[in-house]
LUMBA-550732 format. One line per 3 residues: number of its first residue (from 0); their letters; for each residue x, y, z of C-alpha. Coordinates in steps of 0.5 Angstrom, whole numbers. Each point is the difference from the previous one (the first is absolute). Last residue first. Example, Ala and Ser with C-alpha at 12.3 -4.5 7.8 and 13.67 -1.06 7.14 Angstrom:
! residues 2
1 = sa = 27 -2 14 ~ -2 -7 2
END
This chain:
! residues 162
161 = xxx = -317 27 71 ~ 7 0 -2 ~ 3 -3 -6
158 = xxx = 7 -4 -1 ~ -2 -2 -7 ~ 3 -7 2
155 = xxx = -6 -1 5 ~ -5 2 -5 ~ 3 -5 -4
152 = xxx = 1 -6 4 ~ -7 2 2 ~ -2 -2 -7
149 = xxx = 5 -5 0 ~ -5 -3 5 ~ -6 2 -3
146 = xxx = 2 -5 -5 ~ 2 0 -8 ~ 5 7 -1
143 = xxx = -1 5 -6 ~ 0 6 3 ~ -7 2 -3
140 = xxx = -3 -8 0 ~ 1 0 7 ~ -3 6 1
137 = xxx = -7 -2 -5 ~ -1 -5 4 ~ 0 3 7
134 = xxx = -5 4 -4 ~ -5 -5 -2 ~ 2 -3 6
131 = xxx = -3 7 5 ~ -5 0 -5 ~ -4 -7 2
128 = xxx = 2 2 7 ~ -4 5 -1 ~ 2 8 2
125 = xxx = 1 5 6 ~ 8 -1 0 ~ 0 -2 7
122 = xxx = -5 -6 -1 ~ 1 -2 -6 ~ 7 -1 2
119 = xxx = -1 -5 5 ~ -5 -5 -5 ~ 6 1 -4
116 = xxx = 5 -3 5 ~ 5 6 4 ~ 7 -2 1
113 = xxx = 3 6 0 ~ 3 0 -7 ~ -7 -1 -3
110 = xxx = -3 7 4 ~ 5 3 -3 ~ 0 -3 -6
107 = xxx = -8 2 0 ~ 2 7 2 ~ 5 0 -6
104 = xxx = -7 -3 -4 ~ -4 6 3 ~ 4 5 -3
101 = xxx = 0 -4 -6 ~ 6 -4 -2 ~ 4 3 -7
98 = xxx = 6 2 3 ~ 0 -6 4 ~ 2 -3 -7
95 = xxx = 6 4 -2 ~ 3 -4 7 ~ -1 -7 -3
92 = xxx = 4 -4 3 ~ 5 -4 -2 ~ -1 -7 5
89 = xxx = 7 -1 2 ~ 3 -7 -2 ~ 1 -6 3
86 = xxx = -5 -4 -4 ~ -6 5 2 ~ 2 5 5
83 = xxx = -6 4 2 ~ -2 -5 5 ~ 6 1 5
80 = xxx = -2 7 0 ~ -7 -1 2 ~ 3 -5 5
77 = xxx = 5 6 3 ~ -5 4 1 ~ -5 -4 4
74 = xxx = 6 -2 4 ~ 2 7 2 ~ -8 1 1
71 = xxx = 1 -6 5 ~ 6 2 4 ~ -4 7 1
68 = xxx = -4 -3 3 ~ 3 -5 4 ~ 4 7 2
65 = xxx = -7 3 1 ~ 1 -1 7 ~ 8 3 2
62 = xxx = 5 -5 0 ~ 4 1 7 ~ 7 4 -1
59 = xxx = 6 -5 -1 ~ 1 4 -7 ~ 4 -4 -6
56 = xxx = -5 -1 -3 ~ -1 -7 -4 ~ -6 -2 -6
53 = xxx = -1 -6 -3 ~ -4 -2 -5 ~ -3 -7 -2
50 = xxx = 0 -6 -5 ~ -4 -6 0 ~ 0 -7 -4
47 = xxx = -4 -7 0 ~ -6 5 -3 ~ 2 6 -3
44 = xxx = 2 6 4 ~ -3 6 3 ~ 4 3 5
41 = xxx = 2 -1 7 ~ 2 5 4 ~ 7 0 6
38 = xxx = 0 6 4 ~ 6 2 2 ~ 5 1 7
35 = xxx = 6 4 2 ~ 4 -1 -6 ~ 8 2 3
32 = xxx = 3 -3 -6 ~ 3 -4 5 ~ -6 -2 5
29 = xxx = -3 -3 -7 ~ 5 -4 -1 ~ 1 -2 8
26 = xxx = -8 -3 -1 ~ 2 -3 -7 ~ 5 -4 2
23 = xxx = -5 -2 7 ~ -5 -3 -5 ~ 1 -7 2
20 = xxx = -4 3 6 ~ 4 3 7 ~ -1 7 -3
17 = xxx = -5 0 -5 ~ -5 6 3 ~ 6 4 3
14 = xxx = 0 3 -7 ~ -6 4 -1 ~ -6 -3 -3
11 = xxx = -7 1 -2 ~ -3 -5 -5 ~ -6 3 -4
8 = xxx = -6 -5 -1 ~ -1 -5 -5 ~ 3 -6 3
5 = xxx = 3 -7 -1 ~ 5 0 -7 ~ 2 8 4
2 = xxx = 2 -3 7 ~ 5 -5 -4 ~ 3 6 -3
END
């Protein structure tokens, strides 16, 4: 946790890493389970506080290249999701609203859930920036969710594929 109150930037770990530290406890904890390594991301927190997610294998095989990538799009999602929670509830969405979205409007969620700003949008769909958020607020207020973020949570909960 010290790493992540410092950096930004994934943490990739395996093991052996902590041996003759403070940590050794950890180390032979990890061998036990049979954990071959992780990768340890921050995530957005409030200030004076952070938060993160973990994720382990059990494969000793070399990580492959996109695997920071991946780690990230993983990160992005779980994000949105934790931002669909307000007070510790889940966030009721509004699937019956989906039904009401343009065809262009699902291709602008879509386009959202990627992680495409508006100016970005405009230029793949074909349209204004200025008409690219006038939709976008027509989206939010159609499933009935407050941010992109929770717009993207939404898409992702929907479990479609593009």
């Amino acid at each position: 946790m010290s790493y992540l109150k410092a950096n930004t930037a994934p943490l990739f770990w395996k093991p052996g890493m902590w041996d003759g530290t403070p940590r050794q406890d950890y180390s032979e904890y990890v061998r036990y389970q049979g954990i071959a390594g992780g990768a340890t991301l921050p995530l957005f927190a409030a200030p004076g506080r952070f938060s993160a997610i973990t994720l382990l294998t059990i494969d000793k095989s070399v990580h492959v290249p996109d695997t920071a990538h991946a780690i990230s799009i993983l990160t992005s999602v779980a994000t949105a999701r934790m931002s669909a929670f307000t007070e510790g509830l889940p966030c009721q969405y509004n699937v019956h609203g989906f039904k009401l979205l343009s065809g262009l409007q699902v291709e602008i969620l879509s386009w959202i859930a990627k992680g495409k700003t508006n100016s970005e949008i405009a230029l793949i769909v074909g349209r204004t920036e200025r008409a690219v958020a006038y939709h976008v607020s027509e989206i939010l207020a159609k499933i009935s969710v407050s941010s992109r973020a929770q717009a993207a949570a939404f898409y992702a909960a929907l479990g479609l594929r593009d």
